[in-house]
C-alpha positions, 0 to 999 in steps of 0.5 A: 371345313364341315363334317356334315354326313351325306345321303348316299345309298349304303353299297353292299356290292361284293362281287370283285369286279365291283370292289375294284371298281369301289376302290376306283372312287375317292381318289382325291383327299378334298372331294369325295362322292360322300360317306353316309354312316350306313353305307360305312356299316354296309363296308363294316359288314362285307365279309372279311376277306372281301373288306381286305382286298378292297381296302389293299386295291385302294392302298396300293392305288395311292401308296407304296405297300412296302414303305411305313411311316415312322413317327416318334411321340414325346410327352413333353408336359405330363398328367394332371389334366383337367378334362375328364376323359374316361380312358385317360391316365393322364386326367386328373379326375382319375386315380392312376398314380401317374406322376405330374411331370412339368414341361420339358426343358427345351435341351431335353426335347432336342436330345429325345428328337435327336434320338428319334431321328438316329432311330428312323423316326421321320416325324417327331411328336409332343403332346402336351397335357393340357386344356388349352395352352396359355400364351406362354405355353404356346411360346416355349411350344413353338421354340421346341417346334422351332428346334425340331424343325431345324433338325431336318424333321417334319414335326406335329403337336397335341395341347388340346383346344387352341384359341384364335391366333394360336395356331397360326403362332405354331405355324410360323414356327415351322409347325407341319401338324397339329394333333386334335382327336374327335375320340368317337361318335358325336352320339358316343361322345357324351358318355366318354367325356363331358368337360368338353364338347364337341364343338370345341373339338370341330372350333380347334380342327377348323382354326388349325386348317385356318391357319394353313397346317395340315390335320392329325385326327383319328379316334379311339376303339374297343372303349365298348361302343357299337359297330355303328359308333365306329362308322360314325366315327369314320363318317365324321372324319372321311366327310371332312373337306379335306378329310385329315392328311394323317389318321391314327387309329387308336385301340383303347388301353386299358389303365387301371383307376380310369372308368375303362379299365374293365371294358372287355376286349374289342375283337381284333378282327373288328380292329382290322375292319376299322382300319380297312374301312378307313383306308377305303374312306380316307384313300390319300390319308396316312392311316396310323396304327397306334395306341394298342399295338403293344398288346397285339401279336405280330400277326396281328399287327401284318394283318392291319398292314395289310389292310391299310395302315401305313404308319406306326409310332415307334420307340417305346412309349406312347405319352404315357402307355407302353408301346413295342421297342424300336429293335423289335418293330424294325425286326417285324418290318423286315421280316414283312419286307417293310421299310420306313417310308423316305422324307 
């Protein structure tokens, strides 16, 4: 896998015509014609309502618009994390007052995953707050993976950095998804973070297509970069071979006691644009809309549906921050004509 940016020339076309015809290319998830940051910026910048209909012709090119994946995300080992990431209640350079929790018992896990399932839920996810999981972390992970697999759902893990063999481990155990998110830029990077590096995020993504499972990774907006950080974003994961299977797009949440807990609002139709210039850039990926939606009106959630996202965590929290009630998410999907996407 490599994530080395191409030289294409920025494409600032916006006749209709010409955006059918952008909305034509990249239609496979394992070569693409090459998404240079400049040329993302230049989608960035297209006006609104043009961004929109390229990304909705891209999206129905290669999805059914009326079916939203629903997947359900399970802390399973919580807080007390040694990394630093600056938006994270979980870390525990930062005073949240967030309560360290142990690893789930493995009956606990099932019950939640049986829930999820009884809920619509089709794939069922546990993260876990840790650098990097020891081997006897990894085993009571993978009998927990074992469990949810036998219950007939797909099944995605988030522990951090994985080490050699590690990944392979998770893949025997029935494991179809593995979580690693590169947050932002690799020029952002540094000021988010600094007890990893990136490279140790690209060594875990390349071990875990190594091992033949498919790739959860997405980003973090509204955490007060630039436009141009966001395409850089999109450059790094679009330019991947294979670009990740399953993207979710994350609006930061501010938590009190971490260092972004005052950063000012990312404008939501900036939101919009990053999940429009994904969909345009990662054609076949499932675009998720994820942290943040608590906070965001149903317009505004319809908006990112229309432009491309179509898959959402459902139940009422997100590891640690609160996200919409199951009943009120099924209730916006049938007032927009929207149904959970089968198998």
């Amino acid at each position: 896998m490599t994530l080395t940016l191409h030289s294409t020339a920025p494409d600032t076309a916006v006749h209709h015509p010409e955006l059918a015809d952008n909305a034509k290319q990249n239609t496979s998830n394992t070569a693409s014609t090459g998404w240079d940051i400049d040329r993302i910026v230049a989608l960035y910048e297209l006006p609104f309502l043009d961004l929109i209909y390229q990304a909705q012709t891209v999206h129905r090119s290669h999805h059914d618009p009326s079916k939203i994946q629903l997947s359900t995300l399970l802390s399973i080992k919580t807080g007390a994390c040694p990394e630093d990431c600056a938006y994270c209640p979980q870390s525990a350079h930062h005073n949240t007052d967030l309560e360290r929790e142990p690893l789930m018992p493995l009956d606990e896990v099932i019950a939640a995953a049986k829930q999820a399932k009884a809920n619509g839920a089709k794939r069922f996810c546990m993260g876990a707050a840790w650098r990097s999981p020891t081997a006897r972390q990894l085993d009571d992970v993978a009998e927990m993976v074992k469990a949810v697999k036998d219950l007939g759902m797909e099944t995605c893990v988030t522990l951090g950095m994985l080490k050699p063999g590690q990944a392979e481990t998770l893949k025997d155990a029935g494991l179809d998804f593995y979580n690693h998110n590169l947050d932002t830029s690799p020029e952002f990077y540094g000021t988010i973070i600094s007890t990893r590096t990136w490279q140790d995020r690209i060594d875990t993504l390349e071990r875990v297509r190594d091992a033949n499972l498919k790739v959860c990774c997405g980003g973090i907006v509204g955490m007060g970069e630039s436009r141009r950080v966001r395409a850089g974003l999109i450059a790094q994961l679009a330019n991947m071979r294979p670009y990740p299977e399953s993207v979710p797009v994350n609006n930061l949440v501010k938590v009190a006691g971490t260092p972004l807990a005052d950063t000012p609002d990312l404008d939501p139709f900036e939101f919009v644009r990053t999940i429009a210039v994904a969909r345009i850039t990662m054609p076949k990926a499932m675009v998720r809309l994820s942290a943040g939606r608590e906070a965001m009106d149903d317009s505004l959630q319809a908006l990112c549906f229309f432009a491309g996202a179509n898959s959402i965590f459902y139940g009422d929290q997100l590891l640690t921050t609160p996200n919409p009630e199951a009943n009120k998410d099924r209730q916006l999907l049938e007032r927009l004509g929207l149904s959970a996407q089968e198998g």
